[in-house]
C-alpha positions in Angstrom: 11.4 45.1 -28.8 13.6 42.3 -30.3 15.0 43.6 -33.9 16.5 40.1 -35.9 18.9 40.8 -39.2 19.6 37.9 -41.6 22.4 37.7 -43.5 24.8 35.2 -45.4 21.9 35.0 -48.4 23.2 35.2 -52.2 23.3 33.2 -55.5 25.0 29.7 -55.7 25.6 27.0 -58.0 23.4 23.8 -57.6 25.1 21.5 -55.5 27.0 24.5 -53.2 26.7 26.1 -49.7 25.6 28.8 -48.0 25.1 29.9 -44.4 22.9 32.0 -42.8 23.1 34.0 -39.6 20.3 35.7 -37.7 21.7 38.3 -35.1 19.4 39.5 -32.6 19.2 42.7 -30.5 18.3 41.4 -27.1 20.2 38.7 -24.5 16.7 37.4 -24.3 17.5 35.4 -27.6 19.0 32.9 -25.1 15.9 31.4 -23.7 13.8 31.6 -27.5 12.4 29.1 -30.0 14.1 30.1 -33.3 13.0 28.9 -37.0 13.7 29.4 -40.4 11.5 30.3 -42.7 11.4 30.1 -46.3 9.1 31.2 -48.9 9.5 30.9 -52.6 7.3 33.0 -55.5 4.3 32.4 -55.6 4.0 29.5 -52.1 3.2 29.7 -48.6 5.7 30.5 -45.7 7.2 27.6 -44.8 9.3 26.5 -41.9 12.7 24.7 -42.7 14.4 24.2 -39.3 13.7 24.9 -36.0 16.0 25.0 -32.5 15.0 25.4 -28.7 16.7 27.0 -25.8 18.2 24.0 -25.1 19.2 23.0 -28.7 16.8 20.4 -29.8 16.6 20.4 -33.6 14.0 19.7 -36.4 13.8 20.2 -39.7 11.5 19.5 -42.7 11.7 16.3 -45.0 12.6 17.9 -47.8 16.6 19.5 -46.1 17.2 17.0 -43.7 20.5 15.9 -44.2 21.6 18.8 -46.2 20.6 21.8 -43.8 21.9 22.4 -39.7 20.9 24.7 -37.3 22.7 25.6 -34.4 23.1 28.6 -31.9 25.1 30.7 -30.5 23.9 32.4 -27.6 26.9 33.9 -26.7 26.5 36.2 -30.3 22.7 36.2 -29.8 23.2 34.3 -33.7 21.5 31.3 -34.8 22.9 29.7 -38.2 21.2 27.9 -41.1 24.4 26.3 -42.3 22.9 24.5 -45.7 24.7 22.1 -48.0 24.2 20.1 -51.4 22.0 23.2 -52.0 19.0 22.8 -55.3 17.5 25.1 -57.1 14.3 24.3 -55.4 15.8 26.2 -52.1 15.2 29.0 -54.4 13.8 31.4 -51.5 13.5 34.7 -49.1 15.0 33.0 -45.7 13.7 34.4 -42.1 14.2 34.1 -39.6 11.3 34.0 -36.3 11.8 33.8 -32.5 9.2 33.4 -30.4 10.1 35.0 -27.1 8.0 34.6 -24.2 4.8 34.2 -26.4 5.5 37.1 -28.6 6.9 36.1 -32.3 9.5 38.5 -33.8 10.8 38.3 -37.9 13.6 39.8 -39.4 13.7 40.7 -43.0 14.5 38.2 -45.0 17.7 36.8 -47.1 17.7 36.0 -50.8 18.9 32.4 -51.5 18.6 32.3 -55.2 20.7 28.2 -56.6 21.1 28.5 -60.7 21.1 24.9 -62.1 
């Protein structure tokens, strides 16, 4: 079983920065597929950036340029390090590995940006 904690979520001025970290319980973080997830009141789940094993990135049209992902595998911790940040990132952030074929979620982080 692979437990994930978020943290790094709060309230923030339009136009600041926050980062996120998702620790995980289990080395085998190393070799899995990690997004984040956001889902605001009353929308569906929606994923916001994504990294491989071996680092690749994607993100969704409406952060690129404002929100990185990276990895450390070292600290089985992936961060959401997001800039420039609107009130429309208004959100519960998870995060979700997939490890060998098996997804695993972690609680969620309130990002809350006041205009």
């Amino acid at each position: 079983q692979v437990q994930l904690v978020e943290s790094g979520g709060g309230l923030v001025q339009a136009g600041g920065s926050l980062r996120l970290s998702c620790v995980a319980s289990a080395r085998l973080f190393s070799i899995a597929s990690v997004n984040w997830y956001r889902q605001a009141p009353g929308k569906q789940r929606e994923s916001v950036a994504a990294i491989t094993s071996g680092h690749s990135t994607g993100y969704a049209d409406s952060v690129k340029g404002r929100f990185t992902i990276s990895r450390d595998n070292a600290k089985n911790t992936v961060y959401l390090q997001m800039n420039s940040l609107k009130p429309e990132d208004t959100a519960v952030y998870y995060c979700n590995a997939r490890i060998i074929g098996t997804d695993y979620w972690g609680q969620g982080t309130q990002v809350t940006v006041s205009s």
